[in-house]
Predicted model as a PDB file, atoms N, CA, C, CB and O in Angstrom, pLDDT in the B-factor column:
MODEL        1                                                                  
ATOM      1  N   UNK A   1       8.803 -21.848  10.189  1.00 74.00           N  
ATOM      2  CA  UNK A   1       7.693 -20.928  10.388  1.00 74.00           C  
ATOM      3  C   UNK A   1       8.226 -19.495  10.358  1.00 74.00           C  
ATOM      4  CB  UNK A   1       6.956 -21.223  11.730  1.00 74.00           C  
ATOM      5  O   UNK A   1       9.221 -19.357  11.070  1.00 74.00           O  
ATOM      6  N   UNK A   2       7.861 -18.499   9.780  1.00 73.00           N  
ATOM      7  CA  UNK A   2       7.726 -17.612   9.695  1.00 73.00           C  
ATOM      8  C   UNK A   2       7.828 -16.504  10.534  1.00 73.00           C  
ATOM      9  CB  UNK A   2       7.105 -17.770   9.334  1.00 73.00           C  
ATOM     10  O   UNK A   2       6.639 -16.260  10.737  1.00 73.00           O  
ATOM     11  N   UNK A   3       8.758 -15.291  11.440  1.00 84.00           N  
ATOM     12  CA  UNK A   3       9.330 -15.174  12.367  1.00 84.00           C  
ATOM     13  C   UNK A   3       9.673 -13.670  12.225  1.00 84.00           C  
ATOM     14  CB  UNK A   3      10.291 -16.153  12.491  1.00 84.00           C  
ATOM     15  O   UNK A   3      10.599 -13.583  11.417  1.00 84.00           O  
ATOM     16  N   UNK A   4       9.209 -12.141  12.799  1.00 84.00           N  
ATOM     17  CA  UNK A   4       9.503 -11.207  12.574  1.00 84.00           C  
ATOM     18  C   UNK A   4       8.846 -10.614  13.875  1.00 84.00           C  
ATOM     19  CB  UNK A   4       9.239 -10.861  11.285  1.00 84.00           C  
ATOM     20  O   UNK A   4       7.870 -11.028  14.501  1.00 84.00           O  
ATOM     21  N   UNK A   5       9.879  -9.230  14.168  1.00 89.00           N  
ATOM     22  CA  UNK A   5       9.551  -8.394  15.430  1.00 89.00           C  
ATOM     23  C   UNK A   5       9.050  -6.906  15.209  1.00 89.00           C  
ATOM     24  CB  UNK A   5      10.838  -8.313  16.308  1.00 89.00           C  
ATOM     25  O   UNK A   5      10.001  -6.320  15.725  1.00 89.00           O  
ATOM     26  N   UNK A   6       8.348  -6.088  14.863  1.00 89.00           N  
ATOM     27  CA  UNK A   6       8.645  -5.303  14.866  1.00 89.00           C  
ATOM     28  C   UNK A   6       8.801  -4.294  15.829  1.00 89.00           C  
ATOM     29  CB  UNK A   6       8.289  -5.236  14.244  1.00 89.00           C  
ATOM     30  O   UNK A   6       8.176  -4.181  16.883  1.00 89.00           O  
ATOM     31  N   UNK A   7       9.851  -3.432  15.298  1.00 91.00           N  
ATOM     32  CA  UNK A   7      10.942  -2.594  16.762  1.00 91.00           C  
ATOM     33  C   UNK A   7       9.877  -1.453  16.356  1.00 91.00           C  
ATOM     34  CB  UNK A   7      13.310  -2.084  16.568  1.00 91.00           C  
ATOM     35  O   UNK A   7       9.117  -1.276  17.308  1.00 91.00           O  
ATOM     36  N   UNK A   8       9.577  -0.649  15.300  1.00 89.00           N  
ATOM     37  CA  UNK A   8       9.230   0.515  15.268  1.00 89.00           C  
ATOM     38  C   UNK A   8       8.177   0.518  13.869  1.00 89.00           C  
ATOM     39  CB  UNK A   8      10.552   1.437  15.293  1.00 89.00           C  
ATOM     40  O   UNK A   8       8.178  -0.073  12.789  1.00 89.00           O  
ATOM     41  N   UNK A   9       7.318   1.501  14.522  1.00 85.00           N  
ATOM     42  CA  UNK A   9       6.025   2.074  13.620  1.00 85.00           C  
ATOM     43  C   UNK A   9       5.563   3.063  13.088  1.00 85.00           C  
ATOM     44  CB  UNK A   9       5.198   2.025  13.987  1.00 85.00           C  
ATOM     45  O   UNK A   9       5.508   3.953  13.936  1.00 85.00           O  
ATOM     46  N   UNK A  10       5.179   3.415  12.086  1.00 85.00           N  
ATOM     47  CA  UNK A  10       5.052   4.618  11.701  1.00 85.00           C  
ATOM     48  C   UNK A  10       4.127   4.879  11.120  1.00 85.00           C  
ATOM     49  CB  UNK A  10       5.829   4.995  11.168  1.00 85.00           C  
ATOM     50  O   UNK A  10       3.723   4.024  10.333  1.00 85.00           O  
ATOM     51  N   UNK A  11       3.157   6.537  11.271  1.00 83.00           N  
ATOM     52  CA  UNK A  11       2.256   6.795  10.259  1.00 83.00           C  
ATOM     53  C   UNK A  11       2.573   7.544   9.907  1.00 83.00           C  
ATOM     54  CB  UNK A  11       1.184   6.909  10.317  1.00 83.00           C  
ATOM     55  O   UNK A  11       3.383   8.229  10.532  1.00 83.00           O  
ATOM     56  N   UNK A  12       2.126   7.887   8.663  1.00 84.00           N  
ATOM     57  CA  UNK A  12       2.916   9.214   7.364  1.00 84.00           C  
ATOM     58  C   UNK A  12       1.989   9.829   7.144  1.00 84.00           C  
ATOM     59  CB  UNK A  12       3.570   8.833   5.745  1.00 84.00           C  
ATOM     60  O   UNK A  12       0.953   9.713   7.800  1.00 84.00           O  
ATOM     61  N   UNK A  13       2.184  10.881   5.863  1.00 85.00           N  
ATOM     62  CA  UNK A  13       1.032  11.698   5.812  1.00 85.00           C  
ATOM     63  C   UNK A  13      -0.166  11.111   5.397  1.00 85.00           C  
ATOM     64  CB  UNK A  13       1.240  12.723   5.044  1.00 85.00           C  
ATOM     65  O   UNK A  13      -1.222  11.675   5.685  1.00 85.00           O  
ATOM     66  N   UNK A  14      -0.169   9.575   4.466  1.00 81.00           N  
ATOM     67  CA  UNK A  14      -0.901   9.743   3.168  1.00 81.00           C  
ATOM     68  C   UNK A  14      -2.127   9.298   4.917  1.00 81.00           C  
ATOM     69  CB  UNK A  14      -0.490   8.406   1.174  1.00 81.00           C  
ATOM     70  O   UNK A  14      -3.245   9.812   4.919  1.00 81.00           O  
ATOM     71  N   UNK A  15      -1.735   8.436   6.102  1.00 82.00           N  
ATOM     72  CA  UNK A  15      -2.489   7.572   7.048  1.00 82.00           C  
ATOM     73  C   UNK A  15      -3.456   9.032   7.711  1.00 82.00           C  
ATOM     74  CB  UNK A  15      -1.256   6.534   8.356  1.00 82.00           C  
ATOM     75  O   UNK A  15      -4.603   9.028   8.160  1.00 82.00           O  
ATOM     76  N   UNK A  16      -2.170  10.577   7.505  1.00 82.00           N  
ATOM     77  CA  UNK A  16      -3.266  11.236   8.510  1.00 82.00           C  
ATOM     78  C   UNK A  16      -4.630  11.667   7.802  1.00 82.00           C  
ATOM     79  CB  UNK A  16      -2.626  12.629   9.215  1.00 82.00           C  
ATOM     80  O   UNK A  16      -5.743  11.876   8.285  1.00 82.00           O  
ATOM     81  N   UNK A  17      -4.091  11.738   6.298  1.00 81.00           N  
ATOM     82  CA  UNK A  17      -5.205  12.364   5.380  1.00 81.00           C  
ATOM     83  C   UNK A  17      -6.473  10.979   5.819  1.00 81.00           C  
ATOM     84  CB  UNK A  17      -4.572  12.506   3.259  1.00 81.00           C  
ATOM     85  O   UNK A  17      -7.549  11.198   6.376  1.00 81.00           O  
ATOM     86  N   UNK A  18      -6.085   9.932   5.490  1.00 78.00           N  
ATOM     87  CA  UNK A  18      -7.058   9.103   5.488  1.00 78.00           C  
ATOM     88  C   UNK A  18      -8.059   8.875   6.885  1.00 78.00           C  
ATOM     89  CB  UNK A  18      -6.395   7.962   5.085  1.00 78.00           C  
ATOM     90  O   UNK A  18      -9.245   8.549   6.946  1.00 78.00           O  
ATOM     91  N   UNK A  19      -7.102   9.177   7.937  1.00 79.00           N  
ATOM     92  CA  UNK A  19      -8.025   9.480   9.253  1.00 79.00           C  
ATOM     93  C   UNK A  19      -8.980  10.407   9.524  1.00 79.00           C  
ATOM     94  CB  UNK A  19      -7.370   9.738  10.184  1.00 79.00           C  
ATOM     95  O   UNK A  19      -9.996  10.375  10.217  1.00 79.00           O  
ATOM     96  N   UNK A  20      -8.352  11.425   8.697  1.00 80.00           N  
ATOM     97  CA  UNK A  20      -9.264  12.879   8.867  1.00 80.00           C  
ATOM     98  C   UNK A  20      -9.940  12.692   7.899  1.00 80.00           C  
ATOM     99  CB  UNK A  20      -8.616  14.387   8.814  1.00 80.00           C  
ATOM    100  O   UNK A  20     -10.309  13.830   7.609  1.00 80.00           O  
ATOM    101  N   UNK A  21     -10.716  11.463   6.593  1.00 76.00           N  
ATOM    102  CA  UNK A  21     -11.459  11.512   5.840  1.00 76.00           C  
ATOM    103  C   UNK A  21     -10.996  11.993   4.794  1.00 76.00           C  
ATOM    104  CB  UNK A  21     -12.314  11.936   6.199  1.00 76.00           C  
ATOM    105  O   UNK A  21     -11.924  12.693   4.387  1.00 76.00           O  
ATOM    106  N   UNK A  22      -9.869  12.116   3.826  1.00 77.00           N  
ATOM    107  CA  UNK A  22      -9.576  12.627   2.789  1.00 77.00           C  
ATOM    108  C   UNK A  22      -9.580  11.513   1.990  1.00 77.00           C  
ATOM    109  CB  UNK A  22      -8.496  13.381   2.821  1.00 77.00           C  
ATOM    110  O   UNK A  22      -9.314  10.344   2.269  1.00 77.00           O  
ATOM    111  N   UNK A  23     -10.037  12.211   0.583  1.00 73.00           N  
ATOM    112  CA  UNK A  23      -9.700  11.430  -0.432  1.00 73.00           C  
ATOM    113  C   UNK A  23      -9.891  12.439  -1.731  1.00 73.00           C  
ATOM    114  CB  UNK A  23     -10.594  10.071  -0.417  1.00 73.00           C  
ATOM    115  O   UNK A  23     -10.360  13.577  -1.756  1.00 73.00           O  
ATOM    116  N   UNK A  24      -9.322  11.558  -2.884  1.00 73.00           N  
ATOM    117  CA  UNK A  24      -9.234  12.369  -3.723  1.00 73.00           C  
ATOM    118  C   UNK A  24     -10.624  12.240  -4.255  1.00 73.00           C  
ATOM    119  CB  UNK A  24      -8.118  12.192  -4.561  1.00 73.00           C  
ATOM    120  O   UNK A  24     -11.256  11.299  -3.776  1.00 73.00           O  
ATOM    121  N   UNK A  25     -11.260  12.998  -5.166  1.00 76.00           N  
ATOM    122  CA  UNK A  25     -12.379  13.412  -5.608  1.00 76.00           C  
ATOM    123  C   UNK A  25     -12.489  11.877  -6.948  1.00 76.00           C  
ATOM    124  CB  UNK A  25     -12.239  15.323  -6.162  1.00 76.00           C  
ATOM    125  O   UNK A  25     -11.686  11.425  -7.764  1.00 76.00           O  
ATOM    126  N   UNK A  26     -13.809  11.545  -6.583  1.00 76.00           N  
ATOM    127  CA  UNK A  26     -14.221   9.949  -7.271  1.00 76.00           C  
ATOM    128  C   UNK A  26     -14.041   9.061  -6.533  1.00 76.00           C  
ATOM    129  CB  UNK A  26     -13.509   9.418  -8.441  1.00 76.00           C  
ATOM    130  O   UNK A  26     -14.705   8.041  -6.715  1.00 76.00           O  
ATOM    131  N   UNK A  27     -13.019   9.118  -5.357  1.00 73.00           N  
ATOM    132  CA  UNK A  27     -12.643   7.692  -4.200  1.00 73.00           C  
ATOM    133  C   UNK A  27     -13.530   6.754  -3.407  1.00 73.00           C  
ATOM    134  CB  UNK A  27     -11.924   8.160  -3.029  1.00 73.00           C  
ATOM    135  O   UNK A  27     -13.432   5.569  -3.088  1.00 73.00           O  
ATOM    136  N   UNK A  28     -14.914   8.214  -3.092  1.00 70.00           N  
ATOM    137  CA  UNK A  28     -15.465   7.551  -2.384  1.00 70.00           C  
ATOM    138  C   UNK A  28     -15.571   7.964  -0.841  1.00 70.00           C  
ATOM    139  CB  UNK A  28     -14.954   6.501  -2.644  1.00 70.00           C  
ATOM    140  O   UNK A  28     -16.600   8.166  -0.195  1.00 70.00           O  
ATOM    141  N   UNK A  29     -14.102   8.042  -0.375  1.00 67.00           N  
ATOM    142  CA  UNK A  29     -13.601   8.129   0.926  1.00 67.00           C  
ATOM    143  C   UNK A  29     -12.917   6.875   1.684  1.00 67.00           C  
ATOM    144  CB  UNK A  29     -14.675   8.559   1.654  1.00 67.00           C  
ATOM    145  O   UNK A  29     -12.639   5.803   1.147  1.00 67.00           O  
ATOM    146  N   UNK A  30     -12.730   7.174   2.859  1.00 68.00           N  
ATOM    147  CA  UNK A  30     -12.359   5.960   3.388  1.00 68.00           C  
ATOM    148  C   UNK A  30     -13.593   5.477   4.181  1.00 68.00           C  
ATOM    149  CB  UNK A  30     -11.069   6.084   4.238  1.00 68.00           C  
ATOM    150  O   UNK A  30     -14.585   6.054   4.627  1.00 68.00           O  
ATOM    151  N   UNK A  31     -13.038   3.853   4.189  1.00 73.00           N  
ATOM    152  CA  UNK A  31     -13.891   2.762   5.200  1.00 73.00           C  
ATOM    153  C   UNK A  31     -13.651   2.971   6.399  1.00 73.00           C  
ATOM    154  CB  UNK A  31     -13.619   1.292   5.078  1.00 73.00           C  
ATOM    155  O   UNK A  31     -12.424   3.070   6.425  1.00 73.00           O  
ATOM    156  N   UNK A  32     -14.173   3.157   7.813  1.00 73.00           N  
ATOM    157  CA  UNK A  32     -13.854   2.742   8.574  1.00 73.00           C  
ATOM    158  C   UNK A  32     -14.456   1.344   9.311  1.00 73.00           C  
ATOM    159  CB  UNK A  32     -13.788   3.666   9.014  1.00 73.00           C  
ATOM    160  O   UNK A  32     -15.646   1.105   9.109  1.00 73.00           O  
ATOM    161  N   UNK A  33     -13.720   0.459  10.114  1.00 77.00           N  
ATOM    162  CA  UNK A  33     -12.021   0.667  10.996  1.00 77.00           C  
ATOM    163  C   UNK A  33     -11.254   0.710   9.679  1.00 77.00           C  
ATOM    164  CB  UNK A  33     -11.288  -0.938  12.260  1.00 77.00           C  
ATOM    165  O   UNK A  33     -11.296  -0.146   8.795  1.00 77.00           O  
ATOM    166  N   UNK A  34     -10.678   1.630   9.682  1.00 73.00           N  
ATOM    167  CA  UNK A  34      -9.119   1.543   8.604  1.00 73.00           C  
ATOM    168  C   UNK A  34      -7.726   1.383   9.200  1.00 73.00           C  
ATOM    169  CB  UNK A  34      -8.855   2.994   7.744  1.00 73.00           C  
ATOM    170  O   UNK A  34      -7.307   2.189  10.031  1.00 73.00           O  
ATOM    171  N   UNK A  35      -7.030   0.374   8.788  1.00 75.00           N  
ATOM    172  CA  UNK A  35      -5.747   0.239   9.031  1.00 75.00           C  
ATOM    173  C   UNK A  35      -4.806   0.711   8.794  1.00 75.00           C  
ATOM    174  CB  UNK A  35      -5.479  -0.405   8.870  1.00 75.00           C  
ATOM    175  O   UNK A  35      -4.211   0.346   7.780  1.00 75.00           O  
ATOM    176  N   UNK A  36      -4.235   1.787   9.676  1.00 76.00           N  
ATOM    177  CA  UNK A  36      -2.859   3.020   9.503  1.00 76.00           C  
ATOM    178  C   UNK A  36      -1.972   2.288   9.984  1.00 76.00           C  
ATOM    179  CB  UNK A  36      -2.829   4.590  10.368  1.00 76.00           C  
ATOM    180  O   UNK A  36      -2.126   1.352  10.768  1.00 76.00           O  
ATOM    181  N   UNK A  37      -0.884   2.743   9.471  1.00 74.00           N  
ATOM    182  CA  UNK A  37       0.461   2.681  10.200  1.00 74.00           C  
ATOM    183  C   UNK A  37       0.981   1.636   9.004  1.00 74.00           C  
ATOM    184  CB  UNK A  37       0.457   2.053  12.061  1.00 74.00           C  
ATOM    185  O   UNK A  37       1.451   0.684   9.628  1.00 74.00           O  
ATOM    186  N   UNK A  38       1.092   1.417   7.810  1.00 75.00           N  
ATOM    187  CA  UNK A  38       1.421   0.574   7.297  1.00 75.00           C  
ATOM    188  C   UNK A  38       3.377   0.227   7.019  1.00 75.00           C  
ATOM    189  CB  UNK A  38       0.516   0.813   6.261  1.00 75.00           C  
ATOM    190  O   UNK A  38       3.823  -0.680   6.317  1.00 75.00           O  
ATOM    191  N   UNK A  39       4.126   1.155   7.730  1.00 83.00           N  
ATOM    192  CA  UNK A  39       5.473   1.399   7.602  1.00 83.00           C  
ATOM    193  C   UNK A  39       6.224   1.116   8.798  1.00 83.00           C  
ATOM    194  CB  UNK A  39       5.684   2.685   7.211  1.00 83.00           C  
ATOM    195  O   UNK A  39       6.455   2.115   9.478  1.00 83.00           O  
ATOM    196  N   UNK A  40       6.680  -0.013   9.250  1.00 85.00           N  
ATOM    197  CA  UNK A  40       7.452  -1.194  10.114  1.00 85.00           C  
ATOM    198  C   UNK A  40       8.806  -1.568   9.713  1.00 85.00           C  
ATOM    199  CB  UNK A  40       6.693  -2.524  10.058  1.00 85.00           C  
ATOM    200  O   UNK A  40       9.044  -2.061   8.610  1.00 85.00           O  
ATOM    201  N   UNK A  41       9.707  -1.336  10.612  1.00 89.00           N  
ATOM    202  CA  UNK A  41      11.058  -1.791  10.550  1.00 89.00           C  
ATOM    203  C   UNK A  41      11.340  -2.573  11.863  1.00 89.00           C  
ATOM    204  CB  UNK A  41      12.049  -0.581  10.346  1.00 89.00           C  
ATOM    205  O   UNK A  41      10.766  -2.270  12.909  1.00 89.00           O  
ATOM    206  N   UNK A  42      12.509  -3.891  11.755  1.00 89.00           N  
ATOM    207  CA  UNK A  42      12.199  -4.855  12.647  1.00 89.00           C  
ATOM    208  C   UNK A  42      13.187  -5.802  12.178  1.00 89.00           C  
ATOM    209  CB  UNK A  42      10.733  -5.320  12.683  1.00 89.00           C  
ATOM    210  O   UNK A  42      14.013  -5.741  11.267  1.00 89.00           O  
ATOM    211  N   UNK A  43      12.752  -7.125  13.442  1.00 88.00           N  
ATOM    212  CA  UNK A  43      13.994  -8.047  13.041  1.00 88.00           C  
ATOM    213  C   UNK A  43      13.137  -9.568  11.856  1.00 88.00           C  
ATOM    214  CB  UNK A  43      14.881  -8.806  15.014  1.00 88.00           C  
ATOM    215  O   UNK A  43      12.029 -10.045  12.101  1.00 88.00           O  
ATOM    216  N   UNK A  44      13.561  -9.774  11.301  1.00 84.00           N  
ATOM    217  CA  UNK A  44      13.056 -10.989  10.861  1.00 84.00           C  
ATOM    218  C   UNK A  44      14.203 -12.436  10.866  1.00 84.00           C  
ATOM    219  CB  UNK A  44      12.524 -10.603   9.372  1.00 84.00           C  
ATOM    220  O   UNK A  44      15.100 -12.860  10.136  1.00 84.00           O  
ATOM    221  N   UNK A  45      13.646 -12.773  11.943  1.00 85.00           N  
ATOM    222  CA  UNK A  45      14.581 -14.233  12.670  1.00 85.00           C  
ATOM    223  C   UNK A  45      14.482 -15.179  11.479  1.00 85.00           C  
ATOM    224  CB  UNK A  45      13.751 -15.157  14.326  1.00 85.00           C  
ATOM    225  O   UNK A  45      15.535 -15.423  10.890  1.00 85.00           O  
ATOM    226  N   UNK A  46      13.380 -15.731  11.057  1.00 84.00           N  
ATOM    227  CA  UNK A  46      12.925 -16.360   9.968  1.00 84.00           C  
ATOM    228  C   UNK A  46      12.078 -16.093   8.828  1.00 84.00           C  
ATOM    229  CB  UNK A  46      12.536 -17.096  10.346  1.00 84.00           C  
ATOM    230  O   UNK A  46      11.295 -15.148   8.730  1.00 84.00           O  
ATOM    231  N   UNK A  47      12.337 -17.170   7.808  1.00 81.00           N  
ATOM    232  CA  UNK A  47      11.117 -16.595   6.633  1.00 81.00           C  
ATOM    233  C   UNK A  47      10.877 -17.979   6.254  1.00 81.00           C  
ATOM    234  CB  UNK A  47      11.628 -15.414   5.106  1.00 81.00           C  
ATOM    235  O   UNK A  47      11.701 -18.781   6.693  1.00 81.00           O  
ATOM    236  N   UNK A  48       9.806 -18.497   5.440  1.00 82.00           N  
ATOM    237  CA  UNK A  48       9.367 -19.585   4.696  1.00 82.00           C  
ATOM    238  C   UNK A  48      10.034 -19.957   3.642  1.00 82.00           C  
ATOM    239  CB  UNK A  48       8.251 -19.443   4.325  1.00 82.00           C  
ATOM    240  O   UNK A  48      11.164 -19.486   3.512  1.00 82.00           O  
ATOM    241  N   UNK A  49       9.699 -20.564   2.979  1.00 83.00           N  
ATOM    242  CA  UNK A  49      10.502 -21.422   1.440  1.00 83.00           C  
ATOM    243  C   UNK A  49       9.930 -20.708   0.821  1.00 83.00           C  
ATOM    244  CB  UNK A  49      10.318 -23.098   0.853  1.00 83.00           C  
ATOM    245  O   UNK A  49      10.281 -21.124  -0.283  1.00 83.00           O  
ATOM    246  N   UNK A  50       9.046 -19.615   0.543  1.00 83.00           N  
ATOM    247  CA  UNK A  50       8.825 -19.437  -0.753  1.00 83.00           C  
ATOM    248  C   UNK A  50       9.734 -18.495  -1.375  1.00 83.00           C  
ATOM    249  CB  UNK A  50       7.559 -19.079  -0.938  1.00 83.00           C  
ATOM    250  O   UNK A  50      10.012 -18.464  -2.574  1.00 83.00           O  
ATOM    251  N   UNK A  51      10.393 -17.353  -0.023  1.00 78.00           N  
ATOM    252  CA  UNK A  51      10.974 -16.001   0.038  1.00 78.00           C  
ATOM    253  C   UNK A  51      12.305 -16.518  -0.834  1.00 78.00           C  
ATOM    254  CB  UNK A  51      11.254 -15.297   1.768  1.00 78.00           C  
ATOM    255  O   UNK A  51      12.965 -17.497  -0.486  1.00 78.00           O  
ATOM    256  N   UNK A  52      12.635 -15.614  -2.167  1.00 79.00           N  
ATOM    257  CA  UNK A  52      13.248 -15.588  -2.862  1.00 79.00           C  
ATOM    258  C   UNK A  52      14.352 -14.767  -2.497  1.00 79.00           C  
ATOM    259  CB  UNK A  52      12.661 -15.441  -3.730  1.00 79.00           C  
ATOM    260  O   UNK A  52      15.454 -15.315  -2.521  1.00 79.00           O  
ATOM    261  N   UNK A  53      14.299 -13.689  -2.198  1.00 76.00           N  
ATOM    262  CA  UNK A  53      15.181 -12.434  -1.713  1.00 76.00           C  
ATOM    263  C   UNK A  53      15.005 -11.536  -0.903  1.00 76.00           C  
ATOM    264  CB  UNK A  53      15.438 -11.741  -2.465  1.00 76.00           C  
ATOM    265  O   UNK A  53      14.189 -10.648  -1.150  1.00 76.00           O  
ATOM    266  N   UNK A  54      15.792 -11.554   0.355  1.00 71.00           N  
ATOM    267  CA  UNK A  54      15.640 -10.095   1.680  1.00 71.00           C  
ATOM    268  C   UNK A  54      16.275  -8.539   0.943  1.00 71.00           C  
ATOM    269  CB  UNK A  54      17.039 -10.533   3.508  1.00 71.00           C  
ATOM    270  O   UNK A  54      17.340  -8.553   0.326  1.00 71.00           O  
ATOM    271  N   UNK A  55      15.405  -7.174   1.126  1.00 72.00           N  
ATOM    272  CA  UNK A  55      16.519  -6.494   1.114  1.00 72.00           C  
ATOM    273  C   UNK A  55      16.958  -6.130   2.455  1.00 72.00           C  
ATOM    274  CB  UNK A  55      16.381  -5.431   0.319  1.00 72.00           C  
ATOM    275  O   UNK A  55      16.351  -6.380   3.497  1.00 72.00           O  
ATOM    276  N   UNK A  56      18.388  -5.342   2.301  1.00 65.00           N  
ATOM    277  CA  UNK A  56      19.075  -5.447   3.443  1.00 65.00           C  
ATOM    278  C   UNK A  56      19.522  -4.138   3.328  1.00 65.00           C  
ATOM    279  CB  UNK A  56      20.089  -6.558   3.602  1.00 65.00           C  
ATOM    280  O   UNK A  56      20.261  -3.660   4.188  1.00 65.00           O  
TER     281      UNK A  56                                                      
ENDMDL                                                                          
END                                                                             
């Protein structure tokens, strides 16, 4: 089964634009609830059979 911690989180710029409603012109905008923080570093104890290659 499948097995990861993450130690630390992060939001960047593109998450603050999208909080404060930015988008580029034709987008639309954003949905809200929107999910920020998409940038995680951490331990991964395990992985499944399908995982071909970790980078390290």
């Amino acid at each position: 089964m499948p097995k990861a911690y993450v130690r630390t989180a992060g939001v960047d710029p593109v998450d603050r634009n999208l909080r404060t409603g930015f988008c580029r012109p034709g987008e639309g905008g954003a949905r809200f609830p929107a999910v920020l923080g998409s940038e995680a570093a951490g331990v991964v104890e395990a992985f499944g059979k399908i995982v071909i290659e970790v980078a390290g």
